[in-house]
MARTI-454102 format. One record per residue (C-alpha): residue number from 1; residue in one letter; x negated, y negated, z negated. Coordinates in nm, 4 decimals. Each point is the difference from the previous one (the first is absolute). Layout:
// MARTI-454102
<rec><resi>NUM</resi><resn>a</resn><X>X</X><Y>Y</Y><Z>Z</Z></rec>
...
// end
This chain:
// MARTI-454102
<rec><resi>1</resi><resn>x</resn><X>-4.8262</X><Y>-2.0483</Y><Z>-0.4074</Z></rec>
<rec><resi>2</resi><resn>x</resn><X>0.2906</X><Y>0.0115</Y><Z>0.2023</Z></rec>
<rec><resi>3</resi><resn>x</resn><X>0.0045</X><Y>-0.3022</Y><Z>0.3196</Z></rec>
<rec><resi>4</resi><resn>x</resn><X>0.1425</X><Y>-0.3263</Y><Z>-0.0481</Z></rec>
<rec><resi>5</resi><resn>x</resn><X>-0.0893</X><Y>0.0239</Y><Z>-0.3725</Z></rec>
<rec><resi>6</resi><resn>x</resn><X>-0.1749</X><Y>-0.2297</Y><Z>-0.2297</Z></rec>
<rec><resi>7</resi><resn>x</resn><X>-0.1892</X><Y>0.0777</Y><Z>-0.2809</Z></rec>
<rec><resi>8</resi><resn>x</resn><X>0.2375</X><Y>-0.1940</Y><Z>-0.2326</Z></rec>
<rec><resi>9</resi><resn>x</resn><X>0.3153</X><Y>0.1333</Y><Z>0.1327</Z></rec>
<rec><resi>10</resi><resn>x</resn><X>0.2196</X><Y>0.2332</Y><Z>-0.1881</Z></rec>
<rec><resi>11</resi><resn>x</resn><X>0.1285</X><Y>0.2715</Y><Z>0.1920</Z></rec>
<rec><resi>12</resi><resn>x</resn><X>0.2730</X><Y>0.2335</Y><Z>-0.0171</Z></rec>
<rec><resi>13</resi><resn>x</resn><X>0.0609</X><Y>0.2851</Y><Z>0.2401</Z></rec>
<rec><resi>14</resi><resn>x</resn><X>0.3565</X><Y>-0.0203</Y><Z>0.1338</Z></rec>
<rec><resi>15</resi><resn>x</resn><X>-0.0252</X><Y>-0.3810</Y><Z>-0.0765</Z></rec>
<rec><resi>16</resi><resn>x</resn><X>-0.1340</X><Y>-0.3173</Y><Z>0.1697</Z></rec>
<rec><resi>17</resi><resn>x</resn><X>-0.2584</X><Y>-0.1802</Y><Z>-0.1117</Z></rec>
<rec><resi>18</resi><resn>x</resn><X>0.0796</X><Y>-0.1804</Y><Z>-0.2785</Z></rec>
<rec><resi>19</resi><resn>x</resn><X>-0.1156</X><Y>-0.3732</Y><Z>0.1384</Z></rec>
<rec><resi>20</resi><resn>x</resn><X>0.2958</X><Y>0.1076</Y><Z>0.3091</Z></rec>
<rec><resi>21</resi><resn>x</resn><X>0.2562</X><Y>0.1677</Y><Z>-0.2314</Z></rec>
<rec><resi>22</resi><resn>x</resn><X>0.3279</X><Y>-0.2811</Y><Z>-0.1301</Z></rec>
<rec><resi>23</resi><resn>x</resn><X>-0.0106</X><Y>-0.1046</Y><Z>-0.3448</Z></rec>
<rec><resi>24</resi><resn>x</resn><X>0.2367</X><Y>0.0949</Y><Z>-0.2534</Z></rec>
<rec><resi>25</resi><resn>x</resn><X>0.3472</X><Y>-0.1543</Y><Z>0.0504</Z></rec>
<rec><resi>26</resi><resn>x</resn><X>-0.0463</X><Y>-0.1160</Y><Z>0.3583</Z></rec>
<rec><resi>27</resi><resn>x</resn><X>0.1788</X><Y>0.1489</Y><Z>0.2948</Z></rec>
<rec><resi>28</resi><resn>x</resn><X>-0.1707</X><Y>0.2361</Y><Z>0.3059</Z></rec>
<rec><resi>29</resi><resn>x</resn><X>0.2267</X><Y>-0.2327</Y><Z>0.1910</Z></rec>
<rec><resi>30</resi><resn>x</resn><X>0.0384</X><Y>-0.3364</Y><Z>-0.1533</Z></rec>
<rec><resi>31</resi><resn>x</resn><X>0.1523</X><Y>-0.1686</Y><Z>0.2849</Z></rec>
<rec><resi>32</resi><resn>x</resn><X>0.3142</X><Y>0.3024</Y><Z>-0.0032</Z></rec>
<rec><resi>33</resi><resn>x</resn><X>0.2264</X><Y>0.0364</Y><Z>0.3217</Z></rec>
<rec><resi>34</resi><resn>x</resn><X>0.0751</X><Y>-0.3710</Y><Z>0.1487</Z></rec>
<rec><resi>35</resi><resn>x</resn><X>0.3330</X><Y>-0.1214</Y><Z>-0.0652</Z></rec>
<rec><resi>36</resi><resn>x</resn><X>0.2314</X><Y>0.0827</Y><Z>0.3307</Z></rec>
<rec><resi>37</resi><resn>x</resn><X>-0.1921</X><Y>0.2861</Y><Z>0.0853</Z></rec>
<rec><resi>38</resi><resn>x</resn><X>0.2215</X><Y>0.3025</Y><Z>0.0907</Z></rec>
<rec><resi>39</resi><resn>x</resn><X>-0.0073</X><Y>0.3763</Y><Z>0.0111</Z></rec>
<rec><resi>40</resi><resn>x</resn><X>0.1012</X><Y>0.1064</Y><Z>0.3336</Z></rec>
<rec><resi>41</resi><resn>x</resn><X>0.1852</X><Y>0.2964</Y><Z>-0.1863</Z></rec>
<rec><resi>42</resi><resn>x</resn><X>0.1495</X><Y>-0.1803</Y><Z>-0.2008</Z></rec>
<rec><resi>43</resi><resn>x</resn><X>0.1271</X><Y>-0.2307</Y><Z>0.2940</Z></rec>
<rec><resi>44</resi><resn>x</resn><X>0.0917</X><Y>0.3127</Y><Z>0.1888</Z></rec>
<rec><resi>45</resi><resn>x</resn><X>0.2157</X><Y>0.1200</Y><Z>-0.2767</Z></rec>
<rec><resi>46</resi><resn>x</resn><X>0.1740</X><Y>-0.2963</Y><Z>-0.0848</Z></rec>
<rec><resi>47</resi><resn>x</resn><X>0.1477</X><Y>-0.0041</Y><Z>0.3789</Z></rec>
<rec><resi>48</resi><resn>x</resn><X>0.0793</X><Y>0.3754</Y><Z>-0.0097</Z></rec>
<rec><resi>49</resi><resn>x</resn><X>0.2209</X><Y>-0.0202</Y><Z>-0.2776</Z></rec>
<rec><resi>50</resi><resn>x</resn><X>0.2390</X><Y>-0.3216</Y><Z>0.0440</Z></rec>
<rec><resi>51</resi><resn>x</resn><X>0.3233</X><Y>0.0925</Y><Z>0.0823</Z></rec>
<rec><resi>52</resi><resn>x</resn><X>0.2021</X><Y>-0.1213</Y><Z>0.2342</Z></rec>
<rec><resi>53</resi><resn>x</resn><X>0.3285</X><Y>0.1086</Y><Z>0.1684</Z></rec>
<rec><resi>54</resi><resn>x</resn><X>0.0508</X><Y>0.2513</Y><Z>0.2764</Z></rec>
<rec><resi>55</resi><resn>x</resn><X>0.2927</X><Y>0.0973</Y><Z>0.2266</Z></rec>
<rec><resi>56</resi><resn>x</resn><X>-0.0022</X><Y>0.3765</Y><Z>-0.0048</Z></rec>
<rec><resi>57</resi><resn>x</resn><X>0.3442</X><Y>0.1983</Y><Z>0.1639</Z></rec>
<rec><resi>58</resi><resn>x</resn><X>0.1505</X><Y>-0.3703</Y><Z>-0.0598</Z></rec>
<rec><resi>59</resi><resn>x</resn><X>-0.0029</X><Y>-0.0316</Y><Z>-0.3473</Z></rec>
<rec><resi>60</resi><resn>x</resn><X>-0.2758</X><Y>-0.2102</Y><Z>-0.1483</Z></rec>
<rec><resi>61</resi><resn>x</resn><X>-0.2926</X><Y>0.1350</Y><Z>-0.2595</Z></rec>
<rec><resi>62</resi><resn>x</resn><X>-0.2624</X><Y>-0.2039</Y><Z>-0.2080</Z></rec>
<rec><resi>63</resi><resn>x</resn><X>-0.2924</X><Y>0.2020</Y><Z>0.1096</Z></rec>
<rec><resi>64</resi><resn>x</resn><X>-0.4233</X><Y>-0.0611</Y><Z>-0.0952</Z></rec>
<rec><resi>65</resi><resn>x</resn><X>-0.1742</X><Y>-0.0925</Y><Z>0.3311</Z></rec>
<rec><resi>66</resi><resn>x</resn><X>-0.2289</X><Y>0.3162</Y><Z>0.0054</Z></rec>
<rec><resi>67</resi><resn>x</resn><X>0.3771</X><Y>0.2436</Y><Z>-0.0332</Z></rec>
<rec><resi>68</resi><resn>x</resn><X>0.0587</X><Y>-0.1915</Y><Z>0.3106</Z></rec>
<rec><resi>69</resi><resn>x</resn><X>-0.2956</X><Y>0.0541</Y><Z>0.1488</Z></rec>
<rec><resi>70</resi><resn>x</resn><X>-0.0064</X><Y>0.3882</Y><Z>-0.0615</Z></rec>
<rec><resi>71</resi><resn>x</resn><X>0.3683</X><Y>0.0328</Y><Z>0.0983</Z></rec>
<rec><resi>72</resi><resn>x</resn><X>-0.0426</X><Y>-0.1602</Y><Z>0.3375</Z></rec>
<rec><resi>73</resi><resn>x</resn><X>-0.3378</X><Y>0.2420</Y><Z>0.0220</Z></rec>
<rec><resi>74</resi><resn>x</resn><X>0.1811</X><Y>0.2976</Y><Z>-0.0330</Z></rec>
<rec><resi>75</resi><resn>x</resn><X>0.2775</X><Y>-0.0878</Y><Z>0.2887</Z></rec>
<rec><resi>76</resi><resn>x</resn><X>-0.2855</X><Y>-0.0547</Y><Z>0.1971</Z></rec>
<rec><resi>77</resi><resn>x</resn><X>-0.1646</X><Y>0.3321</Y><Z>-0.0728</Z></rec>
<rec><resi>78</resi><resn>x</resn><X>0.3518</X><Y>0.1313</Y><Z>0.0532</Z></rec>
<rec><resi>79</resi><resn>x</resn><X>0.0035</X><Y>-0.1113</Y><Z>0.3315</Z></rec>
<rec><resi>80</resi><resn>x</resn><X>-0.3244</X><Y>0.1759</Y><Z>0.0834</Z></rec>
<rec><resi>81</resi><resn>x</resn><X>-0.2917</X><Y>-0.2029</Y><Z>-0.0941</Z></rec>
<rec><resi>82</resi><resn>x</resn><X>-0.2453</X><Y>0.1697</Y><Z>-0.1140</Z></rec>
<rec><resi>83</resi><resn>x</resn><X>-0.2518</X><Y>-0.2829</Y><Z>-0.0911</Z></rec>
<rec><resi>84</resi><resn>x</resn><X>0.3161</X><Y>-0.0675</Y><Z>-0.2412</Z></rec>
<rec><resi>85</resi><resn>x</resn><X>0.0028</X><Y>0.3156</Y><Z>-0.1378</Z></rec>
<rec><resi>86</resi><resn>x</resn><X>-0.3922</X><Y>0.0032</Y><Z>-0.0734</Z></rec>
<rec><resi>87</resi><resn>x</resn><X>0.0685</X><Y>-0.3665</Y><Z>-0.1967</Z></rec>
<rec><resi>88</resi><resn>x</resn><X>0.2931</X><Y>0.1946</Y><Z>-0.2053</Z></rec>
<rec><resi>89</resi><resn>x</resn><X>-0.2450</X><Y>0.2879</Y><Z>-0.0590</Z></rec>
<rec><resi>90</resi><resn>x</resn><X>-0.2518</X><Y>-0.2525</Y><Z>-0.1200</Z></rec>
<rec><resi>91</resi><resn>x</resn><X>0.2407</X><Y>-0.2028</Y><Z>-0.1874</Z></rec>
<rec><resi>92</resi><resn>x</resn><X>0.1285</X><Y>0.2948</Y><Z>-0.1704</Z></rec>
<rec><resi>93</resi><resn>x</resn><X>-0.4224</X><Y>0.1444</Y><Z>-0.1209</Z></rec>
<rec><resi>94</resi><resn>x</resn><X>-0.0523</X><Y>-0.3933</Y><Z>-0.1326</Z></rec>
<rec><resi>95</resi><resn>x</resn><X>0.3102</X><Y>0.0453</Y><Z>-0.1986</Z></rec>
<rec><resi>96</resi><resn>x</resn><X>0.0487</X><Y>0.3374</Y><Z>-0.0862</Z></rec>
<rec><resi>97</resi><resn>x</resn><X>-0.1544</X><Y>0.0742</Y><Z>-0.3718</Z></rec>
<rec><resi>98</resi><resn>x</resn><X>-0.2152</X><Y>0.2741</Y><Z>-0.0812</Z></rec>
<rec><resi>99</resi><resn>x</resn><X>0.1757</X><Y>0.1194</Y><Z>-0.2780</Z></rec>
<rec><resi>100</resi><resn>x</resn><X>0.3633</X><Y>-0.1004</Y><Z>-0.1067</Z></rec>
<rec><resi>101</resi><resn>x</resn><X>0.1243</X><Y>-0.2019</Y><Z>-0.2752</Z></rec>
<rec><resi>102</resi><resn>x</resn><X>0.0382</X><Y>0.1285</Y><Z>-0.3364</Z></rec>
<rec><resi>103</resi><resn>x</resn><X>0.3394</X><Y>-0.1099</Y><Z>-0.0741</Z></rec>
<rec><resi>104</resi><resn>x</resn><X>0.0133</X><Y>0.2608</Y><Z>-0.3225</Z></rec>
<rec><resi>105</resi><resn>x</resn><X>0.1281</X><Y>0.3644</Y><Z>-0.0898</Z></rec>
<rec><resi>106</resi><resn>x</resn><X>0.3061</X><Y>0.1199</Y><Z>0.1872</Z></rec>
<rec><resi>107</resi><resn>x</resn><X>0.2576</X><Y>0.2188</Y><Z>-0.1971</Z></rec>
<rec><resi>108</resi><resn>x</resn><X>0.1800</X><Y>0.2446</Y><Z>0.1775</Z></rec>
<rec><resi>109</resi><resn>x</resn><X>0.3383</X><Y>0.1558</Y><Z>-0.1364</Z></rec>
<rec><resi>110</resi><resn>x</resn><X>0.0889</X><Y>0.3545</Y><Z>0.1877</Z></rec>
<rec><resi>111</resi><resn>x</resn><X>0.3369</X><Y>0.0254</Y><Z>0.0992</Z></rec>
<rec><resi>112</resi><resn>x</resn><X>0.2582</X><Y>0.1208</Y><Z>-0.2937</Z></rec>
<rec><resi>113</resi><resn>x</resn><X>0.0347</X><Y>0.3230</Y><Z>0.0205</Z></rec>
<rec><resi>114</resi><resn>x</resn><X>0.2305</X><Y>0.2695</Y><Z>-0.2308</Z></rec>
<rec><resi>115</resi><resn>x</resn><X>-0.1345</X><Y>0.2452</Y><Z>-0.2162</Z></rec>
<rec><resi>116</resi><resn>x</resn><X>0.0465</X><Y>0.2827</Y><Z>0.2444</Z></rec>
<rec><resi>117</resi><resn>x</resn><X>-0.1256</X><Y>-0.1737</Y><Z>0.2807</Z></rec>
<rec><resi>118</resi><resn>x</resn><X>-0.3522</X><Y>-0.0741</Y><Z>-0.1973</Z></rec>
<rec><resi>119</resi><resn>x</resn><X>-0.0364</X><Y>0.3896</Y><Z>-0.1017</Z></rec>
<rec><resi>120</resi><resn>x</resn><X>0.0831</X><Y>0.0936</Y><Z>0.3765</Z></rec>
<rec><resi>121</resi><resn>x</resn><X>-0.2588</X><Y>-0.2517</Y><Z>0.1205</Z></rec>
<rec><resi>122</resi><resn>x</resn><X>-0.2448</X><Y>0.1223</Y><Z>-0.2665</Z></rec>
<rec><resi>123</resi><resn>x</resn><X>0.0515</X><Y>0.3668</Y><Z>0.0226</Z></rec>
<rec><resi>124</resi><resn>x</resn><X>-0.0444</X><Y>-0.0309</Y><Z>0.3778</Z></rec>
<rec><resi>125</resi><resn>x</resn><X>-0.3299</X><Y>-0.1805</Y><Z>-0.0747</Z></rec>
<rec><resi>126</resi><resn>x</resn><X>-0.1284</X><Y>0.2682</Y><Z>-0.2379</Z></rec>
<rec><resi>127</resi><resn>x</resn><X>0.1277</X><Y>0.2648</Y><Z>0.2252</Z></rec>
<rec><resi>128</resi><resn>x</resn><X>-0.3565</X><Y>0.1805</Y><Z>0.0908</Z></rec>
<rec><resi>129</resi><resn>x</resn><X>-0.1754</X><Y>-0.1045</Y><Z>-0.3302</Z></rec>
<rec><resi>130</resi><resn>x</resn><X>-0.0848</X><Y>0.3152</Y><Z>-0.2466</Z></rec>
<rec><resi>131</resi><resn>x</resn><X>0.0652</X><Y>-0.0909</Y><Z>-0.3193</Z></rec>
<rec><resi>132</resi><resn>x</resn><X>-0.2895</X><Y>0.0192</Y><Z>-0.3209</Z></rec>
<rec><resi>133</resi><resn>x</resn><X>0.1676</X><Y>0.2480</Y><Z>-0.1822</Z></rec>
<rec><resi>134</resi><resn>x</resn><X>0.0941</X><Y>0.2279</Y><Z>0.2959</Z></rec>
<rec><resi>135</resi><resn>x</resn><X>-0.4148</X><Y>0.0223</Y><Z>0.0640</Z></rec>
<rec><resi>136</resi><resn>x</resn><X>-0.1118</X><Y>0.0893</Y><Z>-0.3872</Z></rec>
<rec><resi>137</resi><resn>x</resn><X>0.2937</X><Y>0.2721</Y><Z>0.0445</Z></rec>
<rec><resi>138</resi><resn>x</resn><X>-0.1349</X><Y>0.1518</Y><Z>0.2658</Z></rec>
<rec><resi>139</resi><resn>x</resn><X>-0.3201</X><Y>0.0275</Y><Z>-0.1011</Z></rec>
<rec><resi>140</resi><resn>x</resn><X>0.1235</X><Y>0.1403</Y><Z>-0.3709</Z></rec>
<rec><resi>141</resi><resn>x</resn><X>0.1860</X><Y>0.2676</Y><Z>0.1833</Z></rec>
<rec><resi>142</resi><resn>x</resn><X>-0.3019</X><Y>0.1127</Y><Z>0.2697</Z></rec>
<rec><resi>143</resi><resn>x</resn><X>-0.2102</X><Y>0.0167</Y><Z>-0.2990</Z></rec>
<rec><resi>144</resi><resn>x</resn><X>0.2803</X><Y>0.1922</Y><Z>-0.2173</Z></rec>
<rec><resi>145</resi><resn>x</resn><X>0.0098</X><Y>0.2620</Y><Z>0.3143</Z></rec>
<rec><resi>146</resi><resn>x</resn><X>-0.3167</X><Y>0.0381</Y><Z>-0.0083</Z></rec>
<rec><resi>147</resi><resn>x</resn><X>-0.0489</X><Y>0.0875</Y><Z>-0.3918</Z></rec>
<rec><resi>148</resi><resn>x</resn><X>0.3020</X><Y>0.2665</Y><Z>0.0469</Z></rec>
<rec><resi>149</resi><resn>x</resn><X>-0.1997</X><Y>0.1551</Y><Z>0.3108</Z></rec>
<rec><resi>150</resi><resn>x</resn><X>0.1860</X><Y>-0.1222</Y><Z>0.3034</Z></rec>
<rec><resi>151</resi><resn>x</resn><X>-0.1828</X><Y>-0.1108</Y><Z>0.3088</Z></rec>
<rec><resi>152</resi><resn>x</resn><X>-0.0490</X><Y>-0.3804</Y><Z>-0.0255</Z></rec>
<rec><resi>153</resi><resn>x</resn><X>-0.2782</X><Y>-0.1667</Y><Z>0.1862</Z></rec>
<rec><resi>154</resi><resn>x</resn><X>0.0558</X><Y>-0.3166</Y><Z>-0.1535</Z></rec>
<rec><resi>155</resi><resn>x</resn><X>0.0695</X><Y>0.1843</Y><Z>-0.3372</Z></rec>
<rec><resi>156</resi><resn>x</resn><X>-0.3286</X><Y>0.1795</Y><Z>0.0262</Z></rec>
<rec><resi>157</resi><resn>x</resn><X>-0.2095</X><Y>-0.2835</Y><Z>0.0356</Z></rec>
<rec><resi>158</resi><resn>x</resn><X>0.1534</X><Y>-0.1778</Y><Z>-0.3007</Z></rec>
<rec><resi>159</resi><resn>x</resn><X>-0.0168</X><Y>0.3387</Y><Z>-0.2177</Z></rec>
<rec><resi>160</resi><resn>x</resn><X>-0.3377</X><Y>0.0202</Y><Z>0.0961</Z></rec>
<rec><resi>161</resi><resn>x</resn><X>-0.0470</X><Y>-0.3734</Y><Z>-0.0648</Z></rec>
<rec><resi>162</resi><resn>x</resn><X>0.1213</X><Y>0.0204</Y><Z>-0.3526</Z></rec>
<rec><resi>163</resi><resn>x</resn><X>-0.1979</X><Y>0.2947</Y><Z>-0.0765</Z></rec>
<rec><resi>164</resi><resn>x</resn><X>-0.3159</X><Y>-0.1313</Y><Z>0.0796</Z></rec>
<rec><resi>165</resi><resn>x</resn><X>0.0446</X><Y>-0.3411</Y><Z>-0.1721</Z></rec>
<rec><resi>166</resi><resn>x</resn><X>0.2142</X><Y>0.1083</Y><Z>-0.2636</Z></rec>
<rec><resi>167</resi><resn>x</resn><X>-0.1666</X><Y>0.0041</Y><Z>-0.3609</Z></rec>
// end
C-alpha cells in the first residue's frame, strides 16, 4: 500500500486523496485575489502607454511614455553609448515577433504591357527550351534513317528496339 494511505481511502493515481481533494462546486482558491491587489505588469503598462506631449524640432507631439523613452535611448546610443545600444538591442528581441502578422493574401497586378511586348518577353523566356514536338521528330526521323540503311546511332538503337519488342 502506497505511504500516507489508509485502508479506507480511495485513491486515484494522478489525483489526491480524496479526504484532501475540494468538493464539487467549491473553488481551489476560495478567498480569489484581494481587492487592491495589483499586477506589477499591468502597472508597468499602464505608465508606458499614457500620452503626453513632447517638444520635438519645436513643434509639439502627443507621444506614449515608453516612444519617449526609446526615442531619447536611441540619441543616446547615437552619441556613443553603448550600454544604450545593448538596451535598444534588448528592447528590440522583447518586441520583435517570431513570425509576422497575417494580415491576408496580397494581389499583385504586373505592369500593362502591349501585345508585342508580352510575346517579346515570352519568347525571350522560352528562348533555350526544345519544344515536345521538335523531340518525337527527331527521334521519328533517326529511326526512319535507320530503316532506309543510313548510319544513325540513335536510329539503330530504336530500330533495334522496335524489333525486339515489336509483336
Amino acid at each position: 500500500m502506497a505511504k500516507g494511505f489508509t485502508e479506507g481511502s480511495s485513491y486515484k493515481r494522478g489525483l489526491p486523496p480524496v479526504a484532501t481533494q475540494f468538493r464539487k462546486g467549491t473553488s481551489g482558491n476560495p478567498k480569489g485575489r484581494p481587492k487592491g491587489a495589483v499586477s506589477i505588469e499591468r502597472l508597468t503598462r499602464k505608465f508606458a502607454l499614457k500620452t503626453q506631449p513632447v517638444a520635438i524640432s519645436g513643434k509639439t507631439q502627443s507621444m506614449s511614455r515608453l516612444e519617449i523613452a526609446i526615442l531619447k535611448l536611441k540619441a543616446v546610443a547615437a552619441t556613443g553609448h553603448p550600454a544604450a545600444a545593448v538596451l535598444i538591442d534588448q528592447l528590440r528581441g522583447l518586441t520583435a515577433t517570431e513570425q509576422p502578422e497575417n494580415k491576408g493574401p496580397v494581389l499583385l497586378s504586373p505592369k500593362a504591357l502591349t501585345e508585342g511586348e508580352w510575346i517579346k518577353r515570352e519568347e525571350e523566356a522560352n528562348r533555350h527550351k526544345i519544344e515536345p514536338g521538335t523531340e518525337i521528330n527527331v527521334e521519328a526521323d533517326e529511326f526512319l534513317k535507320a530503316v532506309r540503311g543510313e548510319p544513325s546511332p540513335l536510329g539503330e538503337a530504336l530500330l533495334a528496339f522496335h524489333e525486339k519488342y515489336s509483336i
